[in-house]
C-alpha positions as CSV (number, residue, x, y, z in Angstrom):
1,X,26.5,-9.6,-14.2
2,X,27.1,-9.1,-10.8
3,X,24.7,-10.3,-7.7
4,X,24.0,-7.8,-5.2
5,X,22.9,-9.4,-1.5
6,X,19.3,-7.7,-0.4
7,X,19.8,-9.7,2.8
8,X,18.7,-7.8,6.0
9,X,21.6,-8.8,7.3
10,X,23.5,-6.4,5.7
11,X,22.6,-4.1,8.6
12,X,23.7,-6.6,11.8
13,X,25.4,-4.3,14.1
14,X,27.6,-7.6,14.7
15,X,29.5,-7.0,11.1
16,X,30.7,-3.4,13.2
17,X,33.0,-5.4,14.8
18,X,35.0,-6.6,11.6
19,X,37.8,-4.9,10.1
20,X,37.8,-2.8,6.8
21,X,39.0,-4.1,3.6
22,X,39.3,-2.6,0.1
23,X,41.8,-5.0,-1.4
24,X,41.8,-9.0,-2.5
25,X,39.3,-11.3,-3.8
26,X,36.8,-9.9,-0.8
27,X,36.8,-6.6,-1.5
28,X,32.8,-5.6,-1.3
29,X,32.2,-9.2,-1.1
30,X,28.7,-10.0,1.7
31,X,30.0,-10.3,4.8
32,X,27.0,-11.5,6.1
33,X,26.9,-14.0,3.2
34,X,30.4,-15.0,4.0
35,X,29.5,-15.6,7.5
36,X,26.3,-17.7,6.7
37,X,28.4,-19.8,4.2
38,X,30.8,-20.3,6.9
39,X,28.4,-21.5,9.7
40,X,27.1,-23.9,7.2
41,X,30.2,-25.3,5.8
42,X,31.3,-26.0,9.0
43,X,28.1,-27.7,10.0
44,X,28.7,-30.0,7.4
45,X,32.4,-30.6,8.8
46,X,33.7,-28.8,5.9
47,X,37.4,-27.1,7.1
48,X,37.6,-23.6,6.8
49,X,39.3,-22.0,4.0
50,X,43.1,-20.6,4.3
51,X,42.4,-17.5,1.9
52,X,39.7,-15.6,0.6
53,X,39.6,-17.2,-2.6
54,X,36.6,-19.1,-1.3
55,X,34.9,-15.7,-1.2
56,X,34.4,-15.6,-5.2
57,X,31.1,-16.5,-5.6
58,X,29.0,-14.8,-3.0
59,X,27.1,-11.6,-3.9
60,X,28.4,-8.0,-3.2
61,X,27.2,-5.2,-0.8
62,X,28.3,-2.2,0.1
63,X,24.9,-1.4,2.4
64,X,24.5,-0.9,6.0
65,X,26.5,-1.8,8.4
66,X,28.7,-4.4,5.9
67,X,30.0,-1.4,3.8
68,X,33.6,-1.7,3.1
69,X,33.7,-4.9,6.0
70,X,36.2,-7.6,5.4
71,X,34.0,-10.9,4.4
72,X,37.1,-12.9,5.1
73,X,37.2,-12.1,8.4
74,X,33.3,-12.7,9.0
75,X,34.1,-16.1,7.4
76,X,36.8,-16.7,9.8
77,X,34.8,-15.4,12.7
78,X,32.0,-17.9,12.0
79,X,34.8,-20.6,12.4
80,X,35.4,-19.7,15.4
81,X,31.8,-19.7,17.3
């Protein structure tokens, strides 16, 4: 079965920034969920990920402003703030 994301962040104009993606382990993965993963993993010193394979698990959405983003790069992005 797959998990859809209800977050409200699905609509964060900040995800407007992030390129498209249709292709890869990502594709319609949460960006916002890949972000928040992210921020947390590297609160706990964890080192960021080299390819999206550690996108797997996290829900899909294709809602709001997420819709056809590239989760990856939201990941990424969280690494660097």
């Amino acid at each position: 079965m797959k998990h859809i994301c209800k977050k409200n962040h699905r609509y964060n104009p900040m995800f407007t920034i992030l390129p498209d993606n249709q292709g890869q382990t990502g594709r319609h993965k949460c960006p916002g969920c890949a972000f928040e993963m992210a921020m947390l993993n590297k609160s706990q010193g964890i080192p960021a990920c080299n390819d999206d394979s550690v996108l797997a698990e996290l829900p899909e959405s294709q809602a709001g402003t997420v819709r056809h983003k590239d989760a990856f790069a939201a990941y990424q992005l969280a690494y660097k703030y």
